[in-house]
N, C-alpha and C positions, 0 to 999 in steps of 0.2 A: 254535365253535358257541355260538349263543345260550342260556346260562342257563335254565334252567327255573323258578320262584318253587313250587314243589312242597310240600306240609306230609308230614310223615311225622308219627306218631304211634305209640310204643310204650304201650299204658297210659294213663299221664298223662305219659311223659317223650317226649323229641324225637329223632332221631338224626340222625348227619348223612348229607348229600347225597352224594352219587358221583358224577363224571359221565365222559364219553366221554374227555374232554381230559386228568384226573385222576384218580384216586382213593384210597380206604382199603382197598380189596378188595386180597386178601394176593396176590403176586406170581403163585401158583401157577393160584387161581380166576381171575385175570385172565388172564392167557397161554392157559387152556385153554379159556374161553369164546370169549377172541379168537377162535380156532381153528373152534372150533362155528362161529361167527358167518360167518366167512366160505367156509363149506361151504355158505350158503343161493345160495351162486349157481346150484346147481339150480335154484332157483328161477327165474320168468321176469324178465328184466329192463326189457320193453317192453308196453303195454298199447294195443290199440286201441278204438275207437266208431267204428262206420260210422253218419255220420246220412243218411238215407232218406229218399226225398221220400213216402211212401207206406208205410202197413201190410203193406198187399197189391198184389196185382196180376193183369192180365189177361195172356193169350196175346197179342204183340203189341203191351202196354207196352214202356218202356224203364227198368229201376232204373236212379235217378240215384241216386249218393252220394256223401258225399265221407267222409275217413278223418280221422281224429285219433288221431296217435301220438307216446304218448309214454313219458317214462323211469318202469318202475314205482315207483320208490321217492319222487319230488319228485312227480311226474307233469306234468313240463315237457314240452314237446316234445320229442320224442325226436331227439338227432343221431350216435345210433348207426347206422340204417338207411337206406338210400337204396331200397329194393326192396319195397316190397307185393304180396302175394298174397292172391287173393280168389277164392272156390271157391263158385260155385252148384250143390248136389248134392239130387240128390230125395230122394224118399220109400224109393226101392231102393237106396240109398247109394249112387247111379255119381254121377260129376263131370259137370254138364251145362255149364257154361260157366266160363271160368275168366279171370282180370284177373291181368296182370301193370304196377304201375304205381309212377311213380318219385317217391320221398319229399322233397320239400324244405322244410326246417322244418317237420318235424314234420306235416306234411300232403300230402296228395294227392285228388286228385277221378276221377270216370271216368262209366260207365254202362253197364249189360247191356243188346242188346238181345234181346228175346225173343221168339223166332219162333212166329209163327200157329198153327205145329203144336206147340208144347210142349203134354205133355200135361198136363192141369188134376192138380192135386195140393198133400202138403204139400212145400216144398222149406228149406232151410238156409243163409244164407250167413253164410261163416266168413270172418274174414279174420286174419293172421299175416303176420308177419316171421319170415326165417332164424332169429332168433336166438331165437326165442320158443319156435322148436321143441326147444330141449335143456330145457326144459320138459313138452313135449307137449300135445298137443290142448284138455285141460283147459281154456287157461289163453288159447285161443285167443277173438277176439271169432267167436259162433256165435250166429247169430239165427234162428229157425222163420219162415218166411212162404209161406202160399199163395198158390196161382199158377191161374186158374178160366184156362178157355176156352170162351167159345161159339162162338169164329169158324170151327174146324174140328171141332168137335164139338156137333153138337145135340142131342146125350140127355143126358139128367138121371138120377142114381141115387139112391134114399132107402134105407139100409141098416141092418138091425138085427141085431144079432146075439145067443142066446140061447144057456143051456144049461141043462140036466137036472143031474140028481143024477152023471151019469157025467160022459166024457169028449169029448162029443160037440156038436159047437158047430151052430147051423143058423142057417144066414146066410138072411135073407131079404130079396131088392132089388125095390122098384119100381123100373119103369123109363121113363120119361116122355119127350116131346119137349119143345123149348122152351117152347111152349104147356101146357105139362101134361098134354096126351092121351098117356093109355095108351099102351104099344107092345103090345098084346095080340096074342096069337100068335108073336112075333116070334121064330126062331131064335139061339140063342145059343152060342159057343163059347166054354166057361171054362175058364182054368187056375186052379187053387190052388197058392202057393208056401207050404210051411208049415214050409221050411227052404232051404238055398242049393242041395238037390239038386232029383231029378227031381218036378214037380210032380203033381199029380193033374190027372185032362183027359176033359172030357166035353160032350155037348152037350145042350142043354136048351131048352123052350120054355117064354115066359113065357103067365102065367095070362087070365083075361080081364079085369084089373086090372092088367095090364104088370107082372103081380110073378113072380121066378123065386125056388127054394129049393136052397138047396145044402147038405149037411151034411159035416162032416169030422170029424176027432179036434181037439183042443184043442192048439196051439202049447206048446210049453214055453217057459214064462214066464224061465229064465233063460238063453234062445239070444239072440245079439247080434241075428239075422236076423231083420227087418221083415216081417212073414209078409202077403201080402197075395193079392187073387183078380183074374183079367185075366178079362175079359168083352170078347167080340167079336161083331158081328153086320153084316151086311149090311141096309141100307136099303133102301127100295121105288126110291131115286133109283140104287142099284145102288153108291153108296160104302160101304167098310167103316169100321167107327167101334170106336175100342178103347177101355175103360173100364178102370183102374188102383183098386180099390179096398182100401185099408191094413185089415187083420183087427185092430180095434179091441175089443177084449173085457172086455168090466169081472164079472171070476171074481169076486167078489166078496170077494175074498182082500185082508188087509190088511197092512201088514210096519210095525213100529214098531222104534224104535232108539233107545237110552236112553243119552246123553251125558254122563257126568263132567265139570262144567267143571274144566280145568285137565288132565284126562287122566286122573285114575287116581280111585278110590274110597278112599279112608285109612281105615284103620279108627280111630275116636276122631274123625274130625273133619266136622266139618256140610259137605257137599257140594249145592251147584246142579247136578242135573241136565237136562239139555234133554231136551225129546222131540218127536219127529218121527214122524208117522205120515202113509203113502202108503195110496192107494188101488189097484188093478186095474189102475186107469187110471193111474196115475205121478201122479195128483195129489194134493195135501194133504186130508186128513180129519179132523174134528174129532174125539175119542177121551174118554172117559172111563174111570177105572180107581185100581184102589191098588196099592201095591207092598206084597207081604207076606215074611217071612222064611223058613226054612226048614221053620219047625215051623207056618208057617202063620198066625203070628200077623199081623197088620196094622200095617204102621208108618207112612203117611203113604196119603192120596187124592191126585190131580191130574184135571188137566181140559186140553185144549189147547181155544183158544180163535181161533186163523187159523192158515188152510191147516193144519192140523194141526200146528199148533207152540205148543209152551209150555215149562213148565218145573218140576221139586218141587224140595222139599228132602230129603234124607235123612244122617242120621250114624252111619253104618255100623258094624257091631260085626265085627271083624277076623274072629270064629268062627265066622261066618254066612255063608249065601249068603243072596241076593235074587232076587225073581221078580216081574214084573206081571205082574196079571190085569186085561185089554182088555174091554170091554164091547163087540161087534159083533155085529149082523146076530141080535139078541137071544139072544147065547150071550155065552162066555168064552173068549176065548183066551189062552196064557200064554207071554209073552219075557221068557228069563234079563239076569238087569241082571251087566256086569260083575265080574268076580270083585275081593274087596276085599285090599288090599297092606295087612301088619300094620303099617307104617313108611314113611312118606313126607312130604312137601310137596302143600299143598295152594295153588291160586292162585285166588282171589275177587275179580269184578270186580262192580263196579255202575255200571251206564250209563246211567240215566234219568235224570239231573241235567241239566240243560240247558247249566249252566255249567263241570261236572265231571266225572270221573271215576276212584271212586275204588274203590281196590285194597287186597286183603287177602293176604298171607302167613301161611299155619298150617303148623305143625308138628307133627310127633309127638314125645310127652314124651321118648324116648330121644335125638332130634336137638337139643335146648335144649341151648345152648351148645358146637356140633359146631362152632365156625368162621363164615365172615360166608357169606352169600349175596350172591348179583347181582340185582335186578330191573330187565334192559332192556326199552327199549319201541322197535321196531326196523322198518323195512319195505325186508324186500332187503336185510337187513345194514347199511344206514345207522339210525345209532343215533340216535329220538330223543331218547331218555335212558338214564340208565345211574344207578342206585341201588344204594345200598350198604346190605343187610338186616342187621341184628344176630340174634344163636339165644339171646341174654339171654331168652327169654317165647315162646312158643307163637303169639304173635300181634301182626304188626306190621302198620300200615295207610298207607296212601301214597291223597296227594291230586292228582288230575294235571288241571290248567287246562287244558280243550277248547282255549281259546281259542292258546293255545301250540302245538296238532298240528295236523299238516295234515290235511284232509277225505279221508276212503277209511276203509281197514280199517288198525290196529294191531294188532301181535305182541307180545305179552306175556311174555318169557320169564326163567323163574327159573331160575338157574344154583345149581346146588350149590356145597358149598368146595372140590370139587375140578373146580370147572367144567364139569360133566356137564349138560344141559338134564333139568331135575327137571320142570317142570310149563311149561304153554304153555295162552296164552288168548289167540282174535282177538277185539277189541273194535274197534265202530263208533264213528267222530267223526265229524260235522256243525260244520266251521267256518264259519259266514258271511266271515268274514272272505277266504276263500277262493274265494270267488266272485264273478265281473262282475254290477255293475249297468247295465241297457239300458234305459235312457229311448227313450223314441220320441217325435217329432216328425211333425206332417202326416201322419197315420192320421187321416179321418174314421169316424165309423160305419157312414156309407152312403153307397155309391157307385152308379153306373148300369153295364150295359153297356158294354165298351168303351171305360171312363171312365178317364184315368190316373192312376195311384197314384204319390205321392209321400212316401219314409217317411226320416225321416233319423234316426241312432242317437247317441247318447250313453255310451260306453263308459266306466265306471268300477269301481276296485276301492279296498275301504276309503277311498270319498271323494275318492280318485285316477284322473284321467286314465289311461287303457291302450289301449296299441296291441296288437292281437289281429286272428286270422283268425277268420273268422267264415261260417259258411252259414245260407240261408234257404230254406224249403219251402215254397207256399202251395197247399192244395188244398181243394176246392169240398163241405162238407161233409154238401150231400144227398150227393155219388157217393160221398162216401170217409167213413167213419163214424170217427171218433177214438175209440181204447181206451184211455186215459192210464196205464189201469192195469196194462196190458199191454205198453203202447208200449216200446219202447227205446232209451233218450235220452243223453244222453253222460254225467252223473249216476251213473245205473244202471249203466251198462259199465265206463267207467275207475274207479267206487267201491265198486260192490259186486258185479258179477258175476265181474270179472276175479279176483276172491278165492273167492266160495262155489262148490261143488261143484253138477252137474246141474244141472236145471230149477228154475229160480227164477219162482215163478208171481206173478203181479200186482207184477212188478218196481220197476215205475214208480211203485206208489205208496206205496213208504216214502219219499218227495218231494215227495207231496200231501196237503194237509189237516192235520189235528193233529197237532202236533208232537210232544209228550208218548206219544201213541198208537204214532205211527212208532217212537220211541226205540224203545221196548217191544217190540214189533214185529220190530225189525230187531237185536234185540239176541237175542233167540230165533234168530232165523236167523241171527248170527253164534256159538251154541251148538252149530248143529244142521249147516246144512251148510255153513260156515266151522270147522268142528270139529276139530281136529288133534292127532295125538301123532305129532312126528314123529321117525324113529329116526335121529339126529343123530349117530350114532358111523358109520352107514353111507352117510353123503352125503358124498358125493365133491368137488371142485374142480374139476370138469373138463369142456368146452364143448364138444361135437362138433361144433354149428352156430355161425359166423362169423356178424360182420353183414355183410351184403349192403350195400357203398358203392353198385352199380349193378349192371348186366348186364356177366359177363364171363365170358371164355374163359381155360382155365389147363390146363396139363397139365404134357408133362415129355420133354426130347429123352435117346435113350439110341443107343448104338453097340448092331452087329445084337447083338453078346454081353451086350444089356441094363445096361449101364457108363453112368453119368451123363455129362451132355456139360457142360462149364462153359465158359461164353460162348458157346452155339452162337446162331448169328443166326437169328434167327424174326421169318417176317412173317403176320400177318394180313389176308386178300382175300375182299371179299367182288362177285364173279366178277358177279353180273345187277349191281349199283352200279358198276360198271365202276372199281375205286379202290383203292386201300389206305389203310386203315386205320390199321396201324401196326406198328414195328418194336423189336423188343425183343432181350435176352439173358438166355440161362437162368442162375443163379446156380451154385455147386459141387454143388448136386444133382441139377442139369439143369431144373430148374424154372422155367418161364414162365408168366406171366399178363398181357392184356390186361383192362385195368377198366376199369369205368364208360363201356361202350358204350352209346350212345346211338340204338336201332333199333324201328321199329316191324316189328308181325307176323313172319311166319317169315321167316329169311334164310338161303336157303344161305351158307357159307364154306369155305375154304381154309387151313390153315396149313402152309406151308410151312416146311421149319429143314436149315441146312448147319453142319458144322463152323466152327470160326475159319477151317479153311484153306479152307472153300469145299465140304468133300466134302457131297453129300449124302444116301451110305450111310448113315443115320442113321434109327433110329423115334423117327418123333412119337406121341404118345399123351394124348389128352384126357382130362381126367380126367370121372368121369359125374358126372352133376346128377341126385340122387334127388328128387322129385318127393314133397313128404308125402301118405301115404297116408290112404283115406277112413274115419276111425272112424266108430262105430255111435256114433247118439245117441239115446236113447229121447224125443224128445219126444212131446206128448201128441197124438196123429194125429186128424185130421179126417176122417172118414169119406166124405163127399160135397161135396169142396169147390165145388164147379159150384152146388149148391143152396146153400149159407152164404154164396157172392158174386153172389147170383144178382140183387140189387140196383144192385151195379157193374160185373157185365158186364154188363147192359142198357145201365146209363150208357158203358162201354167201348165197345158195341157203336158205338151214336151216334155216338163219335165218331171209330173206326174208318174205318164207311161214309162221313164226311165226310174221311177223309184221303184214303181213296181216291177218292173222287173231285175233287179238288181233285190227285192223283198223289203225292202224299207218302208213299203206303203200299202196296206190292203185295201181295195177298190169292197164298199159295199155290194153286197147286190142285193138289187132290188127286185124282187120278184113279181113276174105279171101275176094278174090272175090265174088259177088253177083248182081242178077238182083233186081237193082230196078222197082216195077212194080208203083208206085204211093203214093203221100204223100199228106194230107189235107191241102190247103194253108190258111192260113186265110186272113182277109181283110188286117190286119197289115201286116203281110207277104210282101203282095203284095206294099203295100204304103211305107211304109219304113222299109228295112230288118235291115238296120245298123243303122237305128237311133237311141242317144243318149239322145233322148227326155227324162227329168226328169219324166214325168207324166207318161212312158210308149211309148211305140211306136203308130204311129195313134195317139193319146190321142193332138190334138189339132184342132182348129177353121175352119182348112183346111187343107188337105194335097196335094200336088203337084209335081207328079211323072217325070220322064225321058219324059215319053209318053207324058204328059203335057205341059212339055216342048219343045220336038220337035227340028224345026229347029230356033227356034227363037235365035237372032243372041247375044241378051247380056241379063241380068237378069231385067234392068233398061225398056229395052225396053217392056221385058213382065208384070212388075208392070205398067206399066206405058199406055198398051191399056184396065188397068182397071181389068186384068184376076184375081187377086188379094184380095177378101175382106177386107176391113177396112186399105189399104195402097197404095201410092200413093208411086211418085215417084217425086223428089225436086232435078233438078240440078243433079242425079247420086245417090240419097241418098234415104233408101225405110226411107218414113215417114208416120206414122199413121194421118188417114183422122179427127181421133178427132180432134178439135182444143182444146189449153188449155193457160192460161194468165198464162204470165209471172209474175216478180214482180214488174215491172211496170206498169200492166196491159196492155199489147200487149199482141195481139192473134197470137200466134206461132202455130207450129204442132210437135214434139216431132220426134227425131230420134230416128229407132229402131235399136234395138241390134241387133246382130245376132251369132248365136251360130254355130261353124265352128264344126263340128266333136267335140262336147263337149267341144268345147272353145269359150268363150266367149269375143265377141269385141264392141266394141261401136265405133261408127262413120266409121264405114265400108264402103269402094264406092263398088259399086252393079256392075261396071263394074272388079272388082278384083278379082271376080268370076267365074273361067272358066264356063260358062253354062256348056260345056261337059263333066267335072268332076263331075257333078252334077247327085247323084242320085235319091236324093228329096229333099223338102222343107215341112214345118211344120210351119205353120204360128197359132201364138198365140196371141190372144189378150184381150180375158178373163180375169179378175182378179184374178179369182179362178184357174184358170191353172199359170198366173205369180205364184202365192205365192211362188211356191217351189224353186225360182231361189235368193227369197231373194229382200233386197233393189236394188240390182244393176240392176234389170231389172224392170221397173213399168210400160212401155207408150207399149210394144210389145217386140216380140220375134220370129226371124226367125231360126227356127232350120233348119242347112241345112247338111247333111249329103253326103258325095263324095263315090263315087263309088270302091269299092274296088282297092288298089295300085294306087289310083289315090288321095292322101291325099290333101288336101287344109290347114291344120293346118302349113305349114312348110314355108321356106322362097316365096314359090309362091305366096303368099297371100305379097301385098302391099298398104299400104292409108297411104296417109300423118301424119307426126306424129307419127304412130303406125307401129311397126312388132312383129308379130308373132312367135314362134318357140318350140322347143322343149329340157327341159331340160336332161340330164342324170344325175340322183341323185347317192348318194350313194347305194352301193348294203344293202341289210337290214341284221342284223347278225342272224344267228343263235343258239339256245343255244344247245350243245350236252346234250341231256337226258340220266341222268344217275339214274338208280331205286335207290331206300333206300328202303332197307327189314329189318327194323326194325318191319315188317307188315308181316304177311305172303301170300302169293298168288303164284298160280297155276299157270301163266303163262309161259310158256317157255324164257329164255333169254338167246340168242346164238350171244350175240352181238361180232364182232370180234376187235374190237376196246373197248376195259374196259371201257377206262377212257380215257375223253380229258381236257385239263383246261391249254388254252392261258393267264390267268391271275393270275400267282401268284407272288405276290411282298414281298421280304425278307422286313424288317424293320432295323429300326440304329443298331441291333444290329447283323444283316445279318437273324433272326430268321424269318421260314415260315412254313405254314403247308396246307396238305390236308388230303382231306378221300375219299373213295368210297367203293362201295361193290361188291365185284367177280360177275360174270354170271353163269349160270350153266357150263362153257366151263371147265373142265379138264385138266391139262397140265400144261405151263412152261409159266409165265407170264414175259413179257418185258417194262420197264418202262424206259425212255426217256427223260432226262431233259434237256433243252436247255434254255441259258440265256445271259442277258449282264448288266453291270453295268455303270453306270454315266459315269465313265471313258475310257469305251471302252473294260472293260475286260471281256473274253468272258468263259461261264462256260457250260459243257455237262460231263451229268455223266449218264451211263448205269448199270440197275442193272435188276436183276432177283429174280422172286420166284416162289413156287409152286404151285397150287390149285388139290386139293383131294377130 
């Protein structure tokens, strides 16, 4: 490991350096910090950024993004994961859409689309890897983004919500059309959800102002549960239209939190406190106030001065307690400040130096001369330094060159002499050095219509050539408005979100504008919600979640007395691809897995597994794929998203109307109410609705309905009093009544297949089959009807089709030897369609997204290029580039131009 050039300073004397590869720290602090050290792999070991073409979006957009993942501690591209997962969940925490996609170098691209009927709201996408999860959600990339619709919804809600001195909140909504006119009069059907039980439910009519009032009790402010109000009403056109509004309350209640830097309060020694103060709303509010002591005396003022964050000093006296007193809402409220430890370590950072960053060790008089101390600086266990503190003096100071660490957040941790973690501080660095420079070439400022765009890149780091992936977003900045300070850009995710706790409000702009200011800034929020004391003697070493190399199937063969099977043969089929896959053996504890399967959408499958000698009395057993679950995220909820986007749906809308008529885009519909008087059923109909029969539905030798079936108690039993044509029934097993010679010429009778819900099994037991799942059967014996199923079926074929939500395809289905199940492949990619009018044509193009392109890679010499061509959109175009290189160096550059 490279040398650090580090000053330390005791006093006026010097001490020496320690580092990772050597040191003077006494055998004992060393071995037991080791120890500490590598119990952070709790911690997450993978970070992502999804860049997005778009803040927001319409009902009927498609998010495009692409991912960047990489190793938390270098922040190289990650090549531990081969599996991304990406969760679109709403404003009621369900999963609306979900991406499963395959990682190669450290990247991957994809796109949601989203249907005409999603309902307008705020919604979340998270994205993670397996391995992120032995971390938990925290640590996960989570992004807020609304989602408006006016294509199947044309009412507008403006909602306010108030309360009284009790507990009683009254929501009042206008209610408008597109146009803004009133819906006055209008019948309403509301729910209120103000927990995950039964809601309150009423109906109500709006005023002659399209306004309706609703009053409830007051949500309890520390339930995980999104409490919101569903509003339903029937139009004059006869469609009903459902309205989702989030119960947004600003109680006027405030919660402040007073941070020890380093962890603890020492009594004797000057401590930097942070503080953080929320509003009602979850978000930052400026505070003023003083801390006083017990007896009431005053010992210091402060002030936070953004989003509620700042910071005092205070030097605690061991026989005291501390109290603020908060100036709000023109009273006084008062939070206890941590209780103070008579003897400890304390750790001081200062981070506003542009060039540095330098560090204090304090002690209490009784620890002077207790033995050496450790001060590492660490992220994820790789060390970036490792210093040796001497307890000769109360106070020693260390000097640490930015220019030496890499860009993100640092751990600070001081280890006692018996390698215990004493104190811990995250501090912010800002490496330039650590960053791609992107020159652009062939951007004019102004372009026309339809004109092409020629940009080519120059990729450098520290002055050097670098080969890097790279993506670009350009969208049309009348329709889509830029929040930079809001935005979320790969900076902000892989450097400082993938570290702070909660909502991190105005992210984007400890990135923008004065440098000096951001330090300051961002150095409060690594006090405040970067803040940790963590209990190091109770973290474990131990990973529940694997990284994911790709999609795979794994389980484990046992005899029926549940006994491992070792080398039993196992194959993998997957039955509609007409193929196999692949063939494997289980090891001494019967364990098999097929990896890095490479399949899009759902796939039925097959694994089939025999002993070495061939028997295949044997269970197979998958093992299950837990699915991470939806945690609560308190972002700050947008009341009436349809009104805050109501400037880019109009623009969405445009360009919608123009997809569809040009056929690109099919508009749901939605149908009002109506009486059905009568529909033709046909014979098919009737015999099998759901069936998957190849030849057509009906289209077999016999068909055999529910009614058919009756009350007969197993399927073996009704083959078997003959009701069946051309099939008998052998020991549990349906077998065709042909007889046919073997190749030793015995006369056998041939098992038949049978086709579960378009999957195909062989050697199936006929009691595995619920009868009562059972909505038909389609019995095939023809030759002429086999053909279409291929070699894998020659002797019969029972199609048997299950009754709706009552699937037989999935682990309920059991026979020796064989289970069933179902795969989840990769999601399939999309390509963005981008026109070339090198050609002339009349069609309108009002796309609000230009140009998207997840894949562009600089070459040895950093050099890259793209093209596209304007839309008919007018205005002030924004381009977007985001990247990263081999090494981990991360590159975004923002530019502008015009279109006339």
């Amino acid at each position: 490991m490279k040398k650090l050039n580090i000053k330390i300073g005791m006093m006026l004397s010097l001490i020496a350096l320690a580092y990772f590869c050597g040191s003077n720290v006494n055998a004992q602090t060393l071995n037991s910090a080791d120890e500490r050290l590598k119990s952070i792999a709790l911690l997450p070991n993978e970070k992502v950024h999804l860049h997005l073409d778009k803040p927001y979006y319409a009902a009927g957009d498609v998010i495009w993004l692409k991912a960047y993942v990489v190793d938390y501690s270098s922040n190289k591209p990650s090549s531990n994961s081969g599996v991304l997962h990406a969760d679109l969940i709403n404003g009621k925490n369900q999963l609306t859409k979900q991406l499963t996609l395959p990682i190669k170098g450290g990247t991957t691209w994809g796109s949601i689309e989203l249907p005409d009927t999603l309902s307008e709201g705020n919604y979340r996408l998270r994205a993670y890897t397996n391995l992120m999860r032995n971390a938990g959600p925290n640590y996960f990339y989570d992004q807020n983004i609304k989602i408006g619709n006016s294509l199947n919804n044309n009412i507008y809600t403006q909602t306010t919500f108030s309360k009284d001195n009790t507990t009683t909140v009254k929501a009042t909504i206008k209610i408008t059309d597109k146009d803004k006119k009133p819906l006055a009069g209008s019948k309403f059907t509301y729910q209120i959800f103000l927990t995950d039980k039964k809601p309150l439910e009423g109906i109500t009519n709006a005023n002659a102002n399209g306004e309706i009032t609703l009053s409830f009790e007051e949500p309890k402010a520390a339930q995980s549960f999104n409490s919101y109000i569903n509003l339903s009403t029937q139009l004059t056109n006869g469609f009903n239209v459902l309205k989702s509004i989030p119960i947004v309350l600003n109680n006027n209640n405030i919660d402040v939190q007073f941070l020890p830097e380093g962890g603890n309060l020492v009594g004797g020694l000057p401590c930097k406190i942070g503080i953080k103060a929320i509003n009602g709303l979850g978000l930052g509010e400026n505070i003023t106030g003083t801390i006083v002591d017990n007896d009431g005396n005053e010992v210091t003022a402060f002030e936070t001065l953004y989003l509620g964050m700042g910071n005092c000093f205070l030097t605690p006296d061991a026989s005291k307690t501390y109290s603020a007193k908060v100036k709000h809402n023109g009273g006084v409220k008062t939070f206890p400040l941590p209780k103070v430890v008579a003897s400890g370590y304390a750790l001081a950072a200062t981070a506003l130096d542009s060039t540095k960053i330098d560090v204090k060790v304090l002690m209490s008089e009784s620890l002077v001369n207790n033995g050496q101390l450790r001060l590492i600086g660490h992220r994820l266990g790789s060390v970036l330094f490792d210093i040796a503190i001497p307890t000769q003096r109360q106070i020693s100071s260390v000097s640490i060159p930015r220019s030496k660490l890499p860009s993100g957040t640092i751990q600070l941790t001081l280890f006692d002499p018996q390698g215990k973690a004493a104190a811990e501080r995250i501090v912010f660095n800002n490496n330039p050095q650590t960053y791609i420079a992107l020159a652009t070439e062939g951007l004019k400022n102004v372009y026309h219509t339809r004109e092409k765009v020629d940009i080519n890149l120059n990729a450098t780091n520290d002055g050097l050539p670098t080969q890097g992936s790279l993506s670009v977003a350009i969208t049309n900045l009348d329709a889509v408005n830029a929040d930079e300070n809001n935005e979320s850009n790969l900076f902000s995710s892989l450097l400082v979100k993938s570290e702070a706790k909660g909502f991190i409000e105005n992210v984007g702009a400890y990135f923008i504008g004065d440098a000096a200011i951001n330090r300051e800034r961002i150095d409060n929020l690594m006090l405040t919600q970067a803040w940790r004391n963590i209990d190091w003697a109770a973290a474990a070493n131990t990973q529940k979640y694997q990284p994911e190399k790709g999609i795979s199937i794994q389980g484990t063969v046992t005899t029926i007395g549940k006994k491992p099977v070792n080398k039993a043969k196992v194959t993998l089929l997957f039955p509609n691809n007409k193929m196999v896959i692949a063939n494997t053996e289980t090891d001494e504890k019967g364990s098999f897995k097929f990896d890095e399967i490479y399949l899009e959408d759902d796939n039925k499958f097959i694994v089939q597994a025999a002993t070495p000698e061939g028997k295949k009395n044997v269970n197979v057993r998958l093992d299950k794929v837990t699915s991470e679950e939806i945690d609560v995220r308190k972002y700050p909820q947008e009341k009436d998203v349809n009104v805050t986007l109501m400037s880019y749906l109009s623009s969405s809308d445009a360009y919608f109307e123009q997809q569809m008529k040009s056929g690109f885009l099919e508009r749901t519909n939605v149908l009002k109410t109506v009486d059905i008087v009568g529909k033709k059923i046909t014979k098919e109909d009737m015999a099998a609705p759901h069936s998957l029969n190849l030849n057509g539905r009906g289209r077999a030798d016999q068909v055999i309905t529910e009614a058919d079936l009756g009350m007969t108690p197993s399927l073996a039993n009704f083959i078997a009093q003959g009701r069946v044509r051309g099939v008998a029934d052998s020991a549990g097993y349906a077998i065709s009544t042909r007889s046919k010679l073997d190749e030793t010429g015995n006369i056998y009778h041939p098992v038949l297949s049978v086709s579960l819900d378009g999957m195909i099994l062989q050697n199936l037991k006929l009691e595995d089959i619920p009868v009562a799942n059972i909505e038909s059967i389609e019995v095939i014996t023809t030759p002429s009807l086999l053909t279409i199923y291929g070699t894998q079926v020659n002797d019969g074929l029972l199609v048997v089709s299950s009754k709706r939500g009552k699937s037989l395809t999935m682990a309920d289905i059991y026979t020796p030897g064989l289970v069933a199940s179902t795969l989840k492949g990769y999601t399939p990619t999309k390509q963005f369609y981008s026109p070339k009018y090198d050609v002339k044509t009349e069609t309108a193009d009002l796309r609000t997204t230009t140009y998207w392109n997840p894949q562009i890679f600089t070459d040895a010499k950093g050099l890259a290029s793209f093209s596209f061509y304007n839309s008919d959109r007018k205005g002030k175009q924004r381009i977007v580039i985001e990247g990263i290189d081999a090494d981990g160096n991360l590159a975004r550059k923002v530019l502008t131009y015009e279109v006339k």
